[in-house]
PAPALUM-82748 format. One line per field, with one value per atom (N, C-alpha, C): atom name; x, y, z; residue in three letters. Coordinates in Angstrom, 1 decimal. Each point is the difference from the previous one (the first is absolute). Example, Ala and Ser with C-alpha at 12.3 -4.5 7.8 and 13.67 -1.06 7.14 Angstrom:
a: (N; CA; C; N; CA; C)
xx: (13.2; -0.9; 0.9; -0.4; 0.9; -0.8)
yy: (-5.7; 1.2; 1.2; 1.1; 1.1; 1.1)
zz: (7.8; 0.0; 0.0; -0.7; 0.0; 0.8)
r: (ALA; ALA; ALA; SER; SER; SER)
***
This chain:
a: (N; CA; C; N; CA; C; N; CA; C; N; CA; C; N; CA; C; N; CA; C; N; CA; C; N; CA; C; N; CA; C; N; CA; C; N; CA; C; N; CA; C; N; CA; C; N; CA; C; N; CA; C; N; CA; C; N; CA; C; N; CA; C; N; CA; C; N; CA; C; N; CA; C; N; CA; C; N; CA; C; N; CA; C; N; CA; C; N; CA; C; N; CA; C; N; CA; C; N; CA; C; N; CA; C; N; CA; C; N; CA; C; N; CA; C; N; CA; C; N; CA; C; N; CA; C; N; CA; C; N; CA; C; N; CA; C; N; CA; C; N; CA; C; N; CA; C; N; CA; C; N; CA; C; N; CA; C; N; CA; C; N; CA; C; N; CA; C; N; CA; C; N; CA; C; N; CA; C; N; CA; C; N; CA; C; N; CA; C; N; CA; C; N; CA; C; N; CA; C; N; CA; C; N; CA; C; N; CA; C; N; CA; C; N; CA; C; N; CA; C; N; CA; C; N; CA; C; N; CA; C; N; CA; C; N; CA; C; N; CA; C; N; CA; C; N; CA; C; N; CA; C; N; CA; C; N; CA; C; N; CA; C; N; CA; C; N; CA; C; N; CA; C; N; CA; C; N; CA; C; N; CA; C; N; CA; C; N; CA; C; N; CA; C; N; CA; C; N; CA; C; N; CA; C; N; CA; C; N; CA; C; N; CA; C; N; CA; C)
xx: (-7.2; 0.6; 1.3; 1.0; 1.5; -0.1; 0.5; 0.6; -0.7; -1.3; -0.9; 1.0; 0.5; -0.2; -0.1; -1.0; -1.0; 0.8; 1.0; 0.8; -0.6; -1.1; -0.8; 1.0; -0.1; 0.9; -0.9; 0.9; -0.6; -0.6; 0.5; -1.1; -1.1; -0.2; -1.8; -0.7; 0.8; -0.8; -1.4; -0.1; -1.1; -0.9; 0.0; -1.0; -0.4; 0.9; -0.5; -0.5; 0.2; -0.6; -1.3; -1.1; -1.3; -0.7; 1.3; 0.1; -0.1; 1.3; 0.3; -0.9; -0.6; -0.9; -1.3; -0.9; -0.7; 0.0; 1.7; 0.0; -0.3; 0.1; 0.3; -1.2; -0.5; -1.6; -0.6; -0.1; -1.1; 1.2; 0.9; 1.2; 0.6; -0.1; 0.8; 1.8; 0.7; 1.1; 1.3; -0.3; 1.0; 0.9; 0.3; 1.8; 0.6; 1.3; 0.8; -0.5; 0.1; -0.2; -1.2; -1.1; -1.3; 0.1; 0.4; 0.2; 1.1; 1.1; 0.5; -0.7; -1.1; -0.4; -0.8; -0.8; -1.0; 0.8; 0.4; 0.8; 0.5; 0.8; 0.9; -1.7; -1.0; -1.1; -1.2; 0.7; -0.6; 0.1; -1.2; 0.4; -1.0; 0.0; -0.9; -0.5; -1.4; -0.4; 0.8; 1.1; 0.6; 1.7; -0.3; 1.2; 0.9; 0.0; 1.3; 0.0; 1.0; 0.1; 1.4; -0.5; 0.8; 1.0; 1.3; 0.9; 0.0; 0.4; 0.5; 0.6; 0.7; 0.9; 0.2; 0.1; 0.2; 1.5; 0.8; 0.9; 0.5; 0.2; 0.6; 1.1; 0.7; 1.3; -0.3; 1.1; 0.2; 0.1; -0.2; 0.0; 0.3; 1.3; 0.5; -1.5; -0.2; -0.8; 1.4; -0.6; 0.5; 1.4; -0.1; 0.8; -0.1; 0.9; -0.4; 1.6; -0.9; 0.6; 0.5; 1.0; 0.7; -0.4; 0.0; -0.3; 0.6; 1.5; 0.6; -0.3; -0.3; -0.1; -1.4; -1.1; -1.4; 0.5; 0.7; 0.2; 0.7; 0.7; 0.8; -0.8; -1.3; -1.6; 0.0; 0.4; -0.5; -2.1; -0.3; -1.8; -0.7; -0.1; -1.0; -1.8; -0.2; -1.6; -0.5; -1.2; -1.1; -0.5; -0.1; -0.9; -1.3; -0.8; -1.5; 0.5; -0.3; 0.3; 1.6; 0.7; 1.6; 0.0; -0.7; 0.3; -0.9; -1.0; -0.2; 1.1; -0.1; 0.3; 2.0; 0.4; 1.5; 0.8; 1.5; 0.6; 1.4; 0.7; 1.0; 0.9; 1.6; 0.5; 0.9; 1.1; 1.1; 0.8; 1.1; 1.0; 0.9)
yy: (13.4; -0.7; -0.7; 0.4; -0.3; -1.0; 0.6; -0.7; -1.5; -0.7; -0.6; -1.5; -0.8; -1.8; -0.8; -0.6; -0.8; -1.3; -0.2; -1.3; -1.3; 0.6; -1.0; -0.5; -1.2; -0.3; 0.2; 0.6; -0.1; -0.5; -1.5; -0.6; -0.5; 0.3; 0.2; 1.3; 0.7; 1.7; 0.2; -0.7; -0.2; -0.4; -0.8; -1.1; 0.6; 0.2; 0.9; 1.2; 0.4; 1.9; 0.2; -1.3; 0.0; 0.0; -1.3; -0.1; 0.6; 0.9; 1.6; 1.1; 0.4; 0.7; -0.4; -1.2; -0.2; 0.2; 0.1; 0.4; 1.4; 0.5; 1.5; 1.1; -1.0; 1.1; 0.8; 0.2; 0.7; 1.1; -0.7; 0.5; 1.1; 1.5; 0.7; -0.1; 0.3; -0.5; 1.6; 0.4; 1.1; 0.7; -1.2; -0.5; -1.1; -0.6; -0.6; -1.0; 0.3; -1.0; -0.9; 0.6; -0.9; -0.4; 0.7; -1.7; -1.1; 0.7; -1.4; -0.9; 0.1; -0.4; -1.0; 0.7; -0.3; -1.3; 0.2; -0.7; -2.0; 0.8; -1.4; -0.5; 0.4; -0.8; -0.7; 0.0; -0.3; -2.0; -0.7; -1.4; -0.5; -1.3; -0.1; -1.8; 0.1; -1.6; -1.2; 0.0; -1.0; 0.3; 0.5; 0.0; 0.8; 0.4; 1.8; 0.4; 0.2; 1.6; 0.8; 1.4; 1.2; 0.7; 0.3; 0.6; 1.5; 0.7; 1.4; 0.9; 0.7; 0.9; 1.3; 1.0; 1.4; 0.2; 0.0; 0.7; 0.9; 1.2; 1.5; 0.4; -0.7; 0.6; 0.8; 0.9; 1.2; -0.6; 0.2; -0.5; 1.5; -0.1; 1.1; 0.3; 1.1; 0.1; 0.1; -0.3; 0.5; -1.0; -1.4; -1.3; -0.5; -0.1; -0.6; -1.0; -1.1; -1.5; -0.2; 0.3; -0.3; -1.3; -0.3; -1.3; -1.0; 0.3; -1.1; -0.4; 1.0; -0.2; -1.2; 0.2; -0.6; -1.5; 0.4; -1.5; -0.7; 0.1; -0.7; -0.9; 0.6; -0.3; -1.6; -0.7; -1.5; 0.0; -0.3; 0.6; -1.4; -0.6; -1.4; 0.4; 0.0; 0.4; -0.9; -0.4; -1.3; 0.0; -1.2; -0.2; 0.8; 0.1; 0.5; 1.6; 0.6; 2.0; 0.0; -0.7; 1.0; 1.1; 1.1; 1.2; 0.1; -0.8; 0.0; -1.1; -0.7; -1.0; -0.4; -0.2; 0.1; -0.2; -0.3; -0.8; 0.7; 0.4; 1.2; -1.0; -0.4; -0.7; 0.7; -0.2; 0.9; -0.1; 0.9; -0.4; -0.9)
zz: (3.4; 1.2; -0.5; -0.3; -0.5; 0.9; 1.1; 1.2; 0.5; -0.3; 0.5; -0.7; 0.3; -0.3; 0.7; -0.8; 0.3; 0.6; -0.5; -0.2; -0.4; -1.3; -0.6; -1.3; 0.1; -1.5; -1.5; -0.8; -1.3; -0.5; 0.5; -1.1; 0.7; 1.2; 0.6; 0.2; -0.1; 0.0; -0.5; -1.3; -0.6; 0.7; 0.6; 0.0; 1.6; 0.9; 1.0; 0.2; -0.9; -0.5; 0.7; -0.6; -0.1; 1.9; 0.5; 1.5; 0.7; -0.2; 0.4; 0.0; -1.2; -0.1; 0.7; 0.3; 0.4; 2.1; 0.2; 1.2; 0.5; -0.8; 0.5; -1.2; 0.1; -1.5; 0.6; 1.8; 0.6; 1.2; -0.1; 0.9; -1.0; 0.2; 0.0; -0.1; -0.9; 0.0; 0.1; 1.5; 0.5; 0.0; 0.6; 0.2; -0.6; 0.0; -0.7; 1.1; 1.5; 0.7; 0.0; -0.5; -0.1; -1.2; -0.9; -1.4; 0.1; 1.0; 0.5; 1.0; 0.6; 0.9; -0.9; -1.1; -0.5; -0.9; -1.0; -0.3; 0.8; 1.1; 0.8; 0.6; 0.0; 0.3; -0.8; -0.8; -1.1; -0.5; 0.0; 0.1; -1.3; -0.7; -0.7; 0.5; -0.5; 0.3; -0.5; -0.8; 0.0; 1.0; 1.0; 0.9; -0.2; -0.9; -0.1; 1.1; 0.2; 0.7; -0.7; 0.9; -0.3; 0.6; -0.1; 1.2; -0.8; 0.5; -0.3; 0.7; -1.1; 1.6; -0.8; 0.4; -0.3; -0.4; -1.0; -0.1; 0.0; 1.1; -0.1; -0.4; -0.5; -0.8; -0.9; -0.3; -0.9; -1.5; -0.6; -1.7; -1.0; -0.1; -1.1; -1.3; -0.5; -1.1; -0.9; -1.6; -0.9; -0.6; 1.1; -0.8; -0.8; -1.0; -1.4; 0.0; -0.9; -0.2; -1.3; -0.1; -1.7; -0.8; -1.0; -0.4; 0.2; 0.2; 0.1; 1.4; 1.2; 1.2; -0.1; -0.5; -0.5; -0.6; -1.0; -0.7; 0.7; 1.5; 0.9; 1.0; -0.2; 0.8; 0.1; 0.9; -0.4; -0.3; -0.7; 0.3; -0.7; 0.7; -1.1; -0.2; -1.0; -0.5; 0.4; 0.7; -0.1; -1.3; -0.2; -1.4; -0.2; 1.5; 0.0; 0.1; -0.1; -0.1; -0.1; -0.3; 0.9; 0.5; -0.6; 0.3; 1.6; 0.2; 1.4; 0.8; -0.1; 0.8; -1.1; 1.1; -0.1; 0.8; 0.0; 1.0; -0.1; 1.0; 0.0; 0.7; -0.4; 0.2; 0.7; 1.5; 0.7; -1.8; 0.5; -1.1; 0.8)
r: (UNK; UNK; UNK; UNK; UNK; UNK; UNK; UNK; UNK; UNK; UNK; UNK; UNK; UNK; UNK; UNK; UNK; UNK; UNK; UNK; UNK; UNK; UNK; UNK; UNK; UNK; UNK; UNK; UNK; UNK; UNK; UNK; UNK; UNK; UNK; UNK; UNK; UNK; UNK; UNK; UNK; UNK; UNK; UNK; UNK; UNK; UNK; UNK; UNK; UNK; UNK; UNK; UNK; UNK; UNK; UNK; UNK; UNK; UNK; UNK; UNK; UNK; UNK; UNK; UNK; UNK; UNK; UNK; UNK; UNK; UNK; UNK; UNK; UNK; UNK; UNK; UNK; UNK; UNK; UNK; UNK; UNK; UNK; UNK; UNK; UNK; UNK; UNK; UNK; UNK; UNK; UNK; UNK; UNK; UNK; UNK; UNK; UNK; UNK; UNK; UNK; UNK; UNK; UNK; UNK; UNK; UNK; UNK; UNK; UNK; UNK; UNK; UNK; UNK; UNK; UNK; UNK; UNK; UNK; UNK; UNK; UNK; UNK; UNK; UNK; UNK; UNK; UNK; UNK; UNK; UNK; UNK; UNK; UNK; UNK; UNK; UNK; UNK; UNK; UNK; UNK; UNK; UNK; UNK; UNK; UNK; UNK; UNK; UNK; UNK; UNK; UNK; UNK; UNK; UNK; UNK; UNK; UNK; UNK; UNK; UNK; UNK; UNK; UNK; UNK; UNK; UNK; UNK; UNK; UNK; UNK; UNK; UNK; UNK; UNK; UNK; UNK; UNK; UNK; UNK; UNK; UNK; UNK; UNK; UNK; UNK; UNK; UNK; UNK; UNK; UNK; UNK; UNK; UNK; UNK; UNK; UNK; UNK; UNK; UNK; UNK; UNK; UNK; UNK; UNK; UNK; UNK; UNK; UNK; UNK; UNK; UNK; UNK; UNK; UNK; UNK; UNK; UNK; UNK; UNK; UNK; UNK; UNK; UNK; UNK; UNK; UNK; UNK; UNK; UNK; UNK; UNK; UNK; UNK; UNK; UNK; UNK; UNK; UNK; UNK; UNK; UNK; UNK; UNK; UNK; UNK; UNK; UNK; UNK; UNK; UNK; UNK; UNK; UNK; UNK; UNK; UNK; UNK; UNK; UNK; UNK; UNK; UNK; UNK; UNK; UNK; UNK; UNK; UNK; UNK; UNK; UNK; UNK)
***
């Protein structure tokens, strides 16, 4: 499912995964449209909620990022995982 975002931020992906999956464990997942469905309906007992939307744009295969393009990355690590949770600055 390339095309599918969630427009969940990074550094909660985690922690909603479990949310998410608990929506949709008996629901067949089709289409793109019922995991977006499934998904943006998705709430937890301490007052979350979830938006989502389907992305259909085209996405080139086979783009590759030079290093220096990478090392231009504003990217701040969280102390707890960085490699999960992280913070992408505009330039």
């Amino acid at each position: 499912m390339d095309t599918l975002r969630g427009g969940i931020s990074p550094q909660i992906e985690h922690r909603l995964f479990s949310h998410i999956s608990m929506n949709w464990r008996v629901r067949p997942l089709e289409s793109h449209e019922v995991v977006v469905q499934l998904i943006a309906a998705t709430t937890t007992r301490t007052g979350l909620s979830v938006s989502a939307q389907l992305d259909e744009r085209a996405y080139p295969k086979g783009v590759t990022v030079s290093d220096d393009e990478l090392a231009a990355v504003q990217l701040d690590g969280d102390p707890f995982h960085p490699d999960w949770n992280y913070t992408l600055h505009p330039e």
